[in-house]
N, C-alpha and C positions, 0 to 999 in steps of 0.2 A: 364514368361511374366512380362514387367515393369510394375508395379504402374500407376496407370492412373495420368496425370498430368491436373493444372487447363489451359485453354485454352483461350485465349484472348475473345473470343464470349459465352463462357457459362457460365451456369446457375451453380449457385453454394450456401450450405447454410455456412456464416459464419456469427460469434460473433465478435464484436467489444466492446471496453472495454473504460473507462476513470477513471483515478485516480489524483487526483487536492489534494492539501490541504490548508485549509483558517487557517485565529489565531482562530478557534474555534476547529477544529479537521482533520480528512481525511476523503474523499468524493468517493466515488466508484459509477461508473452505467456500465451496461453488457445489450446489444439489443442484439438480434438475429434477422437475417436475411436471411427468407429462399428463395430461386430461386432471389437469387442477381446476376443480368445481370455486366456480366463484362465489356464487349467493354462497354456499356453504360454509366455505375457508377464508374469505377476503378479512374477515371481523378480526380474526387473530393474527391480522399483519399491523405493523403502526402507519398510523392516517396516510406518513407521505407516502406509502409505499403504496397503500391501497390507492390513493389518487394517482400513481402515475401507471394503474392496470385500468381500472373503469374508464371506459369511452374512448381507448387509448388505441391504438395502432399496433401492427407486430412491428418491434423492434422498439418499443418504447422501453424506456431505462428509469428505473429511481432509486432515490437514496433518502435514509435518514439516518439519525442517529438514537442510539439504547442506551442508556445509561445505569450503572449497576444497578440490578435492583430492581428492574423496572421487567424483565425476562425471567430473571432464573432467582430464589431466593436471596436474601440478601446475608453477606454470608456472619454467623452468629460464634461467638463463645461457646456458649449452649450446646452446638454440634459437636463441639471436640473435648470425646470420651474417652476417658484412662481405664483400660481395664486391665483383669489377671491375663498373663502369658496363656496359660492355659487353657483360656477362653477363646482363643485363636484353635477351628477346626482343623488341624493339620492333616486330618484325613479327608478331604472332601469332595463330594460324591466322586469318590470312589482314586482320588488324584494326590497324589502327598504333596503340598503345599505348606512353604515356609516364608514368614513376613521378613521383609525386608524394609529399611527405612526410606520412604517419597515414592512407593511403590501403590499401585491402586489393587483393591482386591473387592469382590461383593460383598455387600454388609451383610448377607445373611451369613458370612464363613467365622462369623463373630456368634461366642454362643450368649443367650441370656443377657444381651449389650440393650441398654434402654435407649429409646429413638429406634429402633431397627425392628421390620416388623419382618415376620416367620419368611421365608423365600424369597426376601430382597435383593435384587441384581442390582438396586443402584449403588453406585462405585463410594465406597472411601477410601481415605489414604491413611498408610500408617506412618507418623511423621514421627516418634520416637517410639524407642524399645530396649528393654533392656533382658537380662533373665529371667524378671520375674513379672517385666510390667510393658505396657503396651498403649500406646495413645494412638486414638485412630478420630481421622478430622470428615465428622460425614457430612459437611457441607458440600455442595453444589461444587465441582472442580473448576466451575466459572465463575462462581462468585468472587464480586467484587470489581470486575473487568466491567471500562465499556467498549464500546465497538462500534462500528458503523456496517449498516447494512446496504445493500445493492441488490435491487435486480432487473429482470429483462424478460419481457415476455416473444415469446419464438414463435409461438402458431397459436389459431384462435380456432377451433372446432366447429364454433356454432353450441344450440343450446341444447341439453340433448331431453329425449323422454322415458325421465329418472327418478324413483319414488324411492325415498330412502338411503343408503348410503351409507357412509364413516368420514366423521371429519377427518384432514390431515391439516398438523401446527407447523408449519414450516420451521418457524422460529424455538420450537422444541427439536426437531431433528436436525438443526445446524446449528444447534448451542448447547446438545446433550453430552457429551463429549469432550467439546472446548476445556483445555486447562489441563488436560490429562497427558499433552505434552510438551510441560516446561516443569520446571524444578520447584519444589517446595518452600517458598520463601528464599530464592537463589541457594539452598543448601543442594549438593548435589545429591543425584536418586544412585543408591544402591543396585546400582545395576551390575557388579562383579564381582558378589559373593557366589559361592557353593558351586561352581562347576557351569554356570550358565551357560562357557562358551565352548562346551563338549556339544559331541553331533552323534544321533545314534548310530553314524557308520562314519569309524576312526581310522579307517583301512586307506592308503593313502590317495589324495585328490585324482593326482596322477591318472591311478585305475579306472575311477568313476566316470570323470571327465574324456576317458578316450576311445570313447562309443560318439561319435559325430550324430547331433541332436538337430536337424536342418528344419530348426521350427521356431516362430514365435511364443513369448511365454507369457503373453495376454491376449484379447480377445483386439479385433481392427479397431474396433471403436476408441479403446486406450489405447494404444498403439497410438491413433492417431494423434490424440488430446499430449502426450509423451513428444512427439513431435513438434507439436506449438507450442507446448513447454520450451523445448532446450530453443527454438527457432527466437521465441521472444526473448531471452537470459543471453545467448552466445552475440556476441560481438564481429562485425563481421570478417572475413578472412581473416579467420581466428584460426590459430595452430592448436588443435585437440588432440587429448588424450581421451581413448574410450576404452576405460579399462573395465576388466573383466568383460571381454568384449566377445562377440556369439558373428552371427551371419546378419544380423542388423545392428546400426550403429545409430538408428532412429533420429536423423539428419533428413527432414525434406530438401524435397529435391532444389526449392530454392534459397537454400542456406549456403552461401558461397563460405566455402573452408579453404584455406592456406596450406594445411595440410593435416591430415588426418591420421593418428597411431592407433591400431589397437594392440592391447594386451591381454590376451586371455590364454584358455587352458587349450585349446581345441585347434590345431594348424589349417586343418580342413574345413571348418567353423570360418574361422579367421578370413581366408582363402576366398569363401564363397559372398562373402563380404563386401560390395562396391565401393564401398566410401573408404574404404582404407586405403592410404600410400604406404604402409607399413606397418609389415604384423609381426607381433611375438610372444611367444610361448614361456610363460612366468606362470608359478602357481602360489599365488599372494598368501599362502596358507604355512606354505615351507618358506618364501623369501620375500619379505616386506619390502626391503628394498627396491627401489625402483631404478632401469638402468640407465637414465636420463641424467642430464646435468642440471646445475638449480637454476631454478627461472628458466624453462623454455617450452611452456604452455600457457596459452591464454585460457583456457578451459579445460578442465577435468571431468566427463562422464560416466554413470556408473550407473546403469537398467538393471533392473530386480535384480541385484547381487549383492549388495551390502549387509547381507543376511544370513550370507555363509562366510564371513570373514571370524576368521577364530583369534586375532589380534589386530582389530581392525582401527585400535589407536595410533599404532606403526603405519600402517599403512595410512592412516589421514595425516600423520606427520609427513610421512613421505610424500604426499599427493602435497602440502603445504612446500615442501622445498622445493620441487619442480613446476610448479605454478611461478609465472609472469606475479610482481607487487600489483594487486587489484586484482588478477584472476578468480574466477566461478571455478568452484566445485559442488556440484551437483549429484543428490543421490535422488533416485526415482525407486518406486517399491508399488508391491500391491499386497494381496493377500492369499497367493500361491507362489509354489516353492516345490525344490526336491526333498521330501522329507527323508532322506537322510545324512544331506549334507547341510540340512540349516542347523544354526546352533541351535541348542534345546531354551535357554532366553528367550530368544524369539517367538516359540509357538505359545511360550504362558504369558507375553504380553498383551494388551489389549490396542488394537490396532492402532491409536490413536497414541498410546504409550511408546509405540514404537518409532513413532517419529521425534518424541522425547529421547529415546537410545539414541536413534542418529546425531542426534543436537547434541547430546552427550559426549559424542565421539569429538567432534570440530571444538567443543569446548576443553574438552582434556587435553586433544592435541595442542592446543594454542596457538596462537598465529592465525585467526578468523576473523571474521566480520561479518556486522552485518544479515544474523543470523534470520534466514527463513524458514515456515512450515507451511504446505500448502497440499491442498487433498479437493480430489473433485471425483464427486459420487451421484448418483441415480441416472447415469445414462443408460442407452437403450441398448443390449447384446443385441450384434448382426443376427440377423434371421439364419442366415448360414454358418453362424458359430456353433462350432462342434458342440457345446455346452449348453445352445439356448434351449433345448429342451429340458432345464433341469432348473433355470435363473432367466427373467426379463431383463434382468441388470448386465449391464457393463460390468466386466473388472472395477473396482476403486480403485482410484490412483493418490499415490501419498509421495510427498517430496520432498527434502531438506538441502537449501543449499545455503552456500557462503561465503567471501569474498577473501581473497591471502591480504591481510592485510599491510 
């Protein structure tokens, strides 16, 4: 019996892919996309991509190339408007909000700004400013980039019996976003004005941290995807560090390690931990310093915590002096957290800005390479996750790593 092939009317799940690179480093996002109507959607893919899903097998792959211009507008003078300071909503709805330079904000928080139509959520940046005056660039944050696309089709449904519908543009939901984290023409973003790195609860880590929390902080699905992350980056019988480290160190089981540290808040955390040969009790908030000698990790890990670091340049210096020359340092993130120990920065960035912080960090410290961003979104929440009754989604998963040079 042949292979079933994809069908011009059916439902199908497949991955689509973009890889771009800016002068700060390379840039990767991976959606998924499950029961994607072909007759519907196929039109707004480009030709090679659509020929390597029609008539195509599961597990078929394609690629092509976009070139500015050709996806997202092409980006204009025109766009980037000078207006009065005061024209900046500082009250909005209902949040006190202050512009910073290479920072993204909604064009609606601009008042009487021409181009900007009443309710606008789409993002500009404000790239100078001063007391009285304010330039804000509302072009496309992708404009200008090209990129190459990939993708792969996973399961074919069959055709189904469907009248009606809403398209989905693949190529708008993996390139809405894009550009929102790398820096403004290499000037660096204003990321550590006004108190950013205060947390609504200043009461020391210590206290917080020694209530024993025997839980994962995403759902299995990222968990998993976190796991062939660090599996494909770490080298092998590599001597790791997994700092700010919990009861998983998100190491599958066939990832042969040399030897394994963690460093976190929690001894009983630590403890319950398999993959560690060696645990310790450091709280990165009161002592950056790290108790290692320089050079003696091949890799440095760090699972949703980079987000509660309240000097977290110290600490990417110090993860650079104990790093092996050529070692990974890797940060993994998503889009929950303890809200009262994240810094308050963090909850007013926009999620894809936030991996522009991270890159921010490895670049002030110095001593990097090699700089990566990489984010994969629309998979499928376990049916048995506590939360699938509320989201069909997965956790998002965002990442920034980069080499001690």
């Amino acid at each position: 019996m042949s292979e079933q092939r994809v069908g011009s009317h059916d439902l199908i799940d497949i991955q689509f892919s973009i890889d771009w690179d800016s002068g700060e480093g390379h840039h990767h996002e991976t959606r998924h996309f499950y029961n994607f109507h072909v007759w519907r959607d196929i039109d707004l893919l480009p030709q090679d991509i659509q020929s390597a899903i029609i008539d195509q097998q599961v597990g078929s792959q394609g690629s092509a190339k976009v070139f500015a211009g050709d996806n997202v507008p092409a980006k204009s003078s025109f766009n980037v408007k000078k207006a009065r300071r005061k024209q900046f909503n500082s009250n909005f709805k209902g949040r006190i909000v202050e512009p910073f330079a290479g920072r993204f904000y909604p064009q609606d928080i601009m008042k009487d700004l021409s181009g900007v139509l009443p309710g606008s959520f789409l993002p500009l940046r404000v790239t100078d400013l001063d007391e009285q005056d304010i330039t804000c660039d509302l072009n496309h944050p992708f404009a200008g980039f090209n990129f190459q696309m990939s993708s792969k089709v996973n399961a074919i449904h069959g055709t189904p019996d469907e009248h009606g519908g809403r398209c989905v543009d693949p190529m708008e939901m993996l390139t809405q976003h894009q550009g929102m984290q790398i820096r403004h023409q290499n000037v660096p973003t204003d990321f550590y004005s006004n108190g950013g790195f205060k947390r609504m609860d200043e009461v020391a880590d210590t206290a917080f941290y020694s209530m024993s929390r025997m839980t994962d902080h995403l759902d299995a699905a990222a968990l998993a995807n976190v796991k062939d992350l660090y599996a494909g980056l770490l080298p092998e019988n590599a001597r790791v560090l997994d700092l700010m480290s919990s009861v998983n160190s998100h190491l599958r089981d066939d990832v042969k390690t040399a030897h394994v540290t963690g460093l976190g808040m929690n001894l009983e955390e630590l403890e319950a931990n398999p993959r560690l040969d060696e645990k310790l009790v450091q709280d990165l908030n009161k002592t950056p310093r790290l108790p290692f000698d320089d050079d003696s990790f091949d890799a440095v890990l760090c699972t949703v915590s980079v987000e509660y670091l309240i000097d977290p340049v110290a600490v990417f210096e110090e993860v650079r002096r104990v790093l092996k020359p050529g070692g990974l340092f890797i940060n993994t993130f998503s889009n929950r957290w303890f809200p009262p120990k994240v810094i308050n920065l963090w909850i007013d960035l926009h999620e894809y800005e936030r991996m522009g912080l991270v890159s921010d960090y490895y670049l002030k410290a110095g001593g990097f390479k090699d700089l990566h961003t990489w984010s994969l979104q629309g998979l499928q929440r376990p049916e048995n996750d506590k939360y699938s009754m509320h989201t069909a989604d997965a956790d998002p998963l965002y990442a920034v790593w980069a080499y001690k040079a």
